[in-house]
C-alpha positions as CSV (number, residue, x, y, z in Angstrom):
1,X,73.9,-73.1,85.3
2,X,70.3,-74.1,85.7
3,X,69.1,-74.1,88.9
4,X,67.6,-78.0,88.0
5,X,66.1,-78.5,92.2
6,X,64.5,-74.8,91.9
7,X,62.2,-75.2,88.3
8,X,61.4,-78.8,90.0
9,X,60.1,-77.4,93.2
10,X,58.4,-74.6,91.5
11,X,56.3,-76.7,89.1
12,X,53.2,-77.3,90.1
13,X,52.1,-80.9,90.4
14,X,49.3,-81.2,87.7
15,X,51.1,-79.4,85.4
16,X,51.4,-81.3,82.1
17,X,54.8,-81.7,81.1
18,X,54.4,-83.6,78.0
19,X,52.4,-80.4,76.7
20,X,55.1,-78.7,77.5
21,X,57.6,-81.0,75.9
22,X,56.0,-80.7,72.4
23,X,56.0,-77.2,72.8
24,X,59.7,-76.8,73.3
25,X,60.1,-79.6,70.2
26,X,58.3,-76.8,67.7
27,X,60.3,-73.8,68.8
28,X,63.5,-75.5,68.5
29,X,61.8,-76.9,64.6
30,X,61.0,-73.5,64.2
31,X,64.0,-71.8,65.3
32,X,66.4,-74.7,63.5
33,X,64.2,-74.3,60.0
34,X,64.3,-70.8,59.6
35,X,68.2,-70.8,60.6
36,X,68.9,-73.2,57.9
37,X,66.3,-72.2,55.0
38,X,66.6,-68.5,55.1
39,X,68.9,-66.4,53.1
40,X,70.3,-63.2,51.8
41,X,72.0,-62.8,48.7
42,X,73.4,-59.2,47.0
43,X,71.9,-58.2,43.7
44,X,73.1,-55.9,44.0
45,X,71.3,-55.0,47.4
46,X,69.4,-57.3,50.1
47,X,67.3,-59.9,48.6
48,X,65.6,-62.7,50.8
49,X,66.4,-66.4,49.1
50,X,66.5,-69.8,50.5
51,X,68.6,-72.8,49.7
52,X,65.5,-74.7,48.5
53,X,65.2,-72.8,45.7
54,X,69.1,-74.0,44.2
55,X,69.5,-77.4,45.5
56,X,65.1,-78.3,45.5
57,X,66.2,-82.2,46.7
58,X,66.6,-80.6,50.5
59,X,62.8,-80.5,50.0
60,X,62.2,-83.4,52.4
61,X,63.9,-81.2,55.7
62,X,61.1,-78.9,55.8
63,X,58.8,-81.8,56.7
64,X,60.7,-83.1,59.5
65,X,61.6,-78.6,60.5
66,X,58.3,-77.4,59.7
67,X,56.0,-77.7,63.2
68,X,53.7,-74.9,62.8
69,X,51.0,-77.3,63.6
70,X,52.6,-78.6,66.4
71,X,52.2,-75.1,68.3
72,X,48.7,-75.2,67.3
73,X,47.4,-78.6,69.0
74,X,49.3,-77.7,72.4
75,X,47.7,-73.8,71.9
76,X,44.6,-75.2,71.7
77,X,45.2,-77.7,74.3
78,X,45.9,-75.3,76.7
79,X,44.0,-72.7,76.1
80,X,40.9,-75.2,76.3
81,X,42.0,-76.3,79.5
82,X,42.6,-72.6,81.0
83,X,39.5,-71.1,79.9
84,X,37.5,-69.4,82.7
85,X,34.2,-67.4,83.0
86,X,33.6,-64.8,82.6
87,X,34.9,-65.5,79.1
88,X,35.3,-62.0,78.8
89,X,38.1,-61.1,81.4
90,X,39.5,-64.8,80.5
91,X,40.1,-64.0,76.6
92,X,41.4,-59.8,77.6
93,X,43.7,-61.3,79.8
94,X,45.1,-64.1,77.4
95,X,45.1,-61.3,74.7
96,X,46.6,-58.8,76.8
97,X,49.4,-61.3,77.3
98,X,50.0,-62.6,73.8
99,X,50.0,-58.7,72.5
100,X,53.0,-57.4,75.5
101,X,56.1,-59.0,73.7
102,X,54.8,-57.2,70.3
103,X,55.9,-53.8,71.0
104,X,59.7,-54.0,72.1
105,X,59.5,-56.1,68.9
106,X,58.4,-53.1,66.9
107,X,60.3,-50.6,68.6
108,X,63.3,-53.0,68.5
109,X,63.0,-53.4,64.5
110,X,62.5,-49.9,64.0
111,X,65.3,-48.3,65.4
112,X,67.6,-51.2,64.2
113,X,66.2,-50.5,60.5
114,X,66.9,-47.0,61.0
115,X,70.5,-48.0,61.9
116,X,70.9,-50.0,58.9
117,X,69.5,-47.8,56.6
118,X,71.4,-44.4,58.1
119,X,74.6,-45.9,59.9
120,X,75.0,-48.8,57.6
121,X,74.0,-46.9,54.4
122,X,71.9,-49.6,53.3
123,X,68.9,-49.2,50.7
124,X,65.6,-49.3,52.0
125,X,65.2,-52.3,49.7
126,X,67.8,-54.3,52.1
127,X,66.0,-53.1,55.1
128,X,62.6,-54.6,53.9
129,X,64.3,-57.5,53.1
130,X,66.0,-58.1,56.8
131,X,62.9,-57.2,58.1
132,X,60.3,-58.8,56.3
133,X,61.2,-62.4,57.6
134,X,61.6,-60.5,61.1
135,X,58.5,-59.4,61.6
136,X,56.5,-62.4,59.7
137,X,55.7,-64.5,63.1
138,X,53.8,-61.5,63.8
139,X,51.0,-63.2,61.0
140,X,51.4,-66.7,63.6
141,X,50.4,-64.0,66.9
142,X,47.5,-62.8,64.7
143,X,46.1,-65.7,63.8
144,X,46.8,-67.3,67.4
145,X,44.9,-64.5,68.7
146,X,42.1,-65.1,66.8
147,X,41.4,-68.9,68.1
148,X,42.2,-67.7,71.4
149,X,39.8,-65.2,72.1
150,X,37.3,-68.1,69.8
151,X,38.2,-70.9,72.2
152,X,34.8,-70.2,74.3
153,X,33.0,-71.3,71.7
154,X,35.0,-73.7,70.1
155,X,35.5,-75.9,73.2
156,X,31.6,-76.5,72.4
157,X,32.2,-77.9,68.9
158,X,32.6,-81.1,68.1
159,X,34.8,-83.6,65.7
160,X,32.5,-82.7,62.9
161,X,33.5,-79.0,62.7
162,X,37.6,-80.5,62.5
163,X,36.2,-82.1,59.1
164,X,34.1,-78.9,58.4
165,X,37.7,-76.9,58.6
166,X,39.5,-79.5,56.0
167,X,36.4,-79.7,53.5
168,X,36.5,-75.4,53.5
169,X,40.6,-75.4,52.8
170,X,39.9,-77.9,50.5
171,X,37.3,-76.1,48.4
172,X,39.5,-72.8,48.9
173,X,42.1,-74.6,46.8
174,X,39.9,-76.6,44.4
175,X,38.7,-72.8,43.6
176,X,42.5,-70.9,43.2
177,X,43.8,-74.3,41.8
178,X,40.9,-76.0,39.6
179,X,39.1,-72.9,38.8
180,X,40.5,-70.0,38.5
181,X,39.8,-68.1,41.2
182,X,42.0,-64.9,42.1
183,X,45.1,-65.6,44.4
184,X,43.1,-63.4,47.2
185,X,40.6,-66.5,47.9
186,X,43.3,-68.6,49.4
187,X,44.1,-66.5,52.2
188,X,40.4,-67.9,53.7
189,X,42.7,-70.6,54.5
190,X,45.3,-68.7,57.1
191,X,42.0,-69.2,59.4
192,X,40.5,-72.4,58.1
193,X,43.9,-74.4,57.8
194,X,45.4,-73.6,61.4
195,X,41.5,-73.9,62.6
196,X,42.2,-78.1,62.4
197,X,45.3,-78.5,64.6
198,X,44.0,-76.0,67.3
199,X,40.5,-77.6,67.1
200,X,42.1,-80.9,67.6
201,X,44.2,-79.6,70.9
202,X,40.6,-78.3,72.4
203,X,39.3,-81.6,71.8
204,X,42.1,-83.5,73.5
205,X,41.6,-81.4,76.4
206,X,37.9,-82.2,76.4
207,X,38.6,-85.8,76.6
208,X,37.2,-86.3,73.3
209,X,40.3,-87.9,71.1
210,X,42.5,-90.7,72.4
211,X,46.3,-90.3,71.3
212,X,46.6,-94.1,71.3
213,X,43.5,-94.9,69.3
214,X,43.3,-91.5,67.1
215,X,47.1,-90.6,66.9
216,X,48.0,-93.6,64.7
217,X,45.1,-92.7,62.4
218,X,45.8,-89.2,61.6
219,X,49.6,-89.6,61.3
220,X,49.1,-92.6,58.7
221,X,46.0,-91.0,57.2
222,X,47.1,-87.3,57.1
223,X,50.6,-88.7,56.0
224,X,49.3,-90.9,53.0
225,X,47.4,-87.5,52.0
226,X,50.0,-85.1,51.9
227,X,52.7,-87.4,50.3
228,X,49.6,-88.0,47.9
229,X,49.1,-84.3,47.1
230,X,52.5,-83.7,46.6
231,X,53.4,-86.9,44.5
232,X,50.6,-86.4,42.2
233,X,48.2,-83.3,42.9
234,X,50.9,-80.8,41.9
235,X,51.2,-79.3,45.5
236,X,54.8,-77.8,46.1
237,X,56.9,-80.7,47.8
238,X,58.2,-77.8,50.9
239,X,56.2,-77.6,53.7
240,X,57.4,-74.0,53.5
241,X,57.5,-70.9,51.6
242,X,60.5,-70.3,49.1
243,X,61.2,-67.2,47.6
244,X,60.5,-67.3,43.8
245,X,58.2,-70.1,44.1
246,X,54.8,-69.1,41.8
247,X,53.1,-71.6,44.4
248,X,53.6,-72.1,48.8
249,X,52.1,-74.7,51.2
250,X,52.3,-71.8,54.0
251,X,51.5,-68.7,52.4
252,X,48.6,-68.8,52.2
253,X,48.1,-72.9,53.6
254,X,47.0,-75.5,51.4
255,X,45.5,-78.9,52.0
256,X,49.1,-80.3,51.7
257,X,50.0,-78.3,54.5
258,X,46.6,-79.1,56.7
259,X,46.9,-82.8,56.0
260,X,50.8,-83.0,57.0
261,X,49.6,-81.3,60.0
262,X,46.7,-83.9,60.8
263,X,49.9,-86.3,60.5
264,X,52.3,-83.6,62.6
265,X,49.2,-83.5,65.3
266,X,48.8,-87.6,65.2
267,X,52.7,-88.2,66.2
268,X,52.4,-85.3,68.9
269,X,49.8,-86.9,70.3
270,X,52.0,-90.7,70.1
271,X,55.0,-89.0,71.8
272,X,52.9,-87.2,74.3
273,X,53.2,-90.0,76.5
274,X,56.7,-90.7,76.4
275,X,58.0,-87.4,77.1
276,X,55.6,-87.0,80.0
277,X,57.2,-89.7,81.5
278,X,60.5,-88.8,80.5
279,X,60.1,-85.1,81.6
280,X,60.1,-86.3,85.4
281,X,63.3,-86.3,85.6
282,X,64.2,-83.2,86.6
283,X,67.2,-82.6,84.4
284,X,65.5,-82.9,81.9
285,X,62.6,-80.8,82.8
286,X,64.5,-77.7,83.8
287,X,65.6,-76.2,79.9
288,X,62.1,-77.8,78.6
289,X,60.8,-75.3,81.2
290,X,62.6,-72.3,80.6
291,X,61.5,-73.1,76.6
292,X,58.1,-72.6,77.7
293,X,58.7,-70.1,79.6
294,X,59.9,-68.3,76.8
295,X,58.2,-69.5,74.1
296,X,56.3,-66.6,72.9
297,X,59.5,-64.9,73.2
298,X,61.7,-66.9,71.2
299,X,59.1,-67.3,68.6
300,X,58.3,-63.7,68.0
301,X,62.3,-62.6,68.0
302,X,64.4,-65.5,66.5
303,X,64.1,-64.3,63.1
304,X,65.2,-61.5,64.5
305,X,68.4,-63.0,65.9
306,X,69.1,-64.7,63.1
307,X,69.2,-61.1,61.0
308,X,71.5,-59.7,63.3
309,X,74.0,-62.5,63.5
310,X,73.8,-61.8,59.4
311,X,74.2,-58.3,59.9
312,X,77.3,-58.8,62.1
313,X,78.8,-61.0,60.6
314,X,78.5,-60.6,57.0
315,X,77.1,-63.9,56.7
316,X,75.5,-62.8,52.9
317,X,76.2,-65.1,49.6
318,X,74.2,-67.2,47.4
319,X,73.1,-70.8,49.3
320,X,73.7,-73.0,46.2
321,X,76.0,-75.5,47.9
322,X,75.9,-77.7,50.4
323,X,78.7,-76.4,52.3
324,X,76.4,-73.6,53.1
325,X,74.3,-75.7,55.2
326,X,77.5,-77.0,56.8
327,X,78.4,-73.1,57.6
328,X,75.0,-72.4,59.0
329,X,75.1,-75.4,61.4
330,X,78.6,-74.1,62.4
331,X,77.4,-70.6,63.1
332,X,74.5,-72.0,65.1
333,X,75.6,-71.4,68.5
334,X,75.7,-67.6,67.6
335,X,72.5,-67.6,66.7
336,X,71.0,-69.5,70.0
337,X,73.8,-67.0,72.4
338,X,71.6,-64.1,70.7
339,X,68.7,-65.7,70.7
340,X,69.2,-66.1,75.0
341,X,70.3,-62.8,75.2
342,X,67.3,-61.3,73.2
343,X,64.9,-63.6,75.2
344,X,66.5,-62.6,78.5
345,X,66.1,-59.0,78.0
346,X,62.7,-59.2,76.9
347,X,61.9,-60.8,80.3
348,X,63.7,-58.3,82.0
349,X,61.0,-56.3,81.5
350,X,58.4,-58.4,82.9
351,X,60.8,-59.1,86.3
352,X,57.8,-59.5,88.5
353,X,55.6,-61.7,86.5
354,X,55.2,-65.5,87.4
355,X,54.6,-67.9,84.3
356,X,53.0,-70.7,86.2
């Protein structure tokens, strides 16, 4: 049972709940999309698939699933209102802290792929194929990492280097896409495309965007654009990667996937309001708390949750029907009681160590 009076008490007073409250609203889009979009089919060992790629009309899911950009704005957001001089102790510490959950991660993954491989007499083929997906939220750390230890110098930029960041990911695809250019060019883009979001959160914590007066303009406008790109500039209609796909919005990002986050960032900044005001109540606020609380945690090791409730339960087969959705929904509690359990031991660790 939550102890609801004990988070309550212990929050400070200024802290920003609604921040908070989009926060928790990615991880549970994050944790929910990869549940219900990744697969592993036999042929004949371990391959990674996704239900996309059979039934292509579920397409629309990843838009509403897909909140990458989401953790972005409220990264920036906070980490523009945290940052302290000297920069330099500032950006160790926040590194320090985003790097700690990494190695149990790595030392987890490598004994269990040992276990697979040896116990389970798997083929290293299935092992790379559990642990691929695994270990890919490791690329979101790296990136996040970047624009953190950046954010001293990108709280001193202004609206103008937001558009700077579109027009490069822009050119990066008129350059793979229009001309030619080889598929290596587009990874400019891991930094360029997650560049917007984040530089949006640090200018909302400058006091330099409005949610009422610039949220309504980016959701419409970077809604209108990515519909656009999709409808009739030949961008993939996923907001995700799917395996087998010649072409992804996430791997590396396109302008599809920038512009639907201009319209993810504009509807964050709409709701912020309303779930600030709705996060005083205390029930409410205690499991949005322990989310946050978390939320490096549950981001870097639910993939891995979901591989072992795969593993354990044989939960393998080709994700052609709908039905399979229906089965993955079913089998969701499994994955969130391993997902605790992998969360709690991880802060275990870190026993003395105060999140506020």
């Amino acid at each position: 049972m939550l102890d609801v009076r004990r988070i309550e008490a212990a929050t400070p007073a200024g802290r920003d709940r609604g921040v908070d409250a989009l926060r928790a609203v990615a991880i549970v889009g994050v944790v929910l999309g990869h549940w219900l979009v990744s697969a592993w089919e036999r042929n004949p060992h371990l391959v990674i698939s996704s239900p996309l790629a059979y039934m292509p009309q579920l397409s629309p899911v990843s838009w509403v699933l897909q909140t990458l950009a989401v953790f972005f704005l409220v990264g920036g957001y906070a980490a523009a209102r945290g940052v302290r001089e000297p920069y330099r102790s500032w950006v160790v510490a926040r590194l320090v802290r985003l790097a700690l959950p990494v190695v149990p991660l790595l030392l987890a993954w490598a004994a269990l792929g040992a276990l697979v491989s040896v116990l389970n007499g798997q083929p290293v083929a299935s092992v790379v194929a559990l642990a691929k997906p695994a270990l890919g939220p490791l690329w979101f750390l790296g990136v996040f990492a970047a624009l953190t230890a950046l954010t001293p110098w990108l709280v001193r930029a202004g609206p103008v280097a937001v558009g700077a960041a579109v027009t490069v990911v822009a050119a990066v695809d008129l350059l793979r896409f229009g001309l030619g250019a080889p598929a290596a060019v587009g990874w400019v883009n891991l930094a360029a495309a997650w560049l917007v979001p984040y530089l949006l959160g640090v200018l909302w914590a400058r006091g330099d965007l409005c949610p009422r007066r610039v949220g309504p303009w980016l959701l419409a406008g970077g809604g209108a654009a990515a519909v656009a790109l999709v409808a009739w500039g030949g961008y993939p209609a996923a907001m995700i990667g799917i395996t087998g796909q010649s072409a992804s919005n996430l791997s590396p990002p396109t302008l599809a996937a920038v512009c639907f986050g201009l319209a993810q960032a504009g509807l964050a900044l709409l709701l912020h309001g309303p779930l600030s005001r709705l996060m005083r109540r205390p029930r409410l606020w205690a499991p949005v708390a322990l989310a946050n609380l978390g939320a490096m945690s549950i981001f870097l090791w639910h993939q891995s949750a979901l591989v072992v409730t795969v593993l354990a339960f044989g939960l393998y087969g080709r994700p052609d029907t709908p039905s399979w959705v229906l089965e993955r929904l079913a089998w969701l509690p499994v994955v969130a009681l391993a997902l605790v359990f992998m969360t709690w031991c991880r802060h275990r660790l870190d026993a003395g160590r105060r999140f506020w």
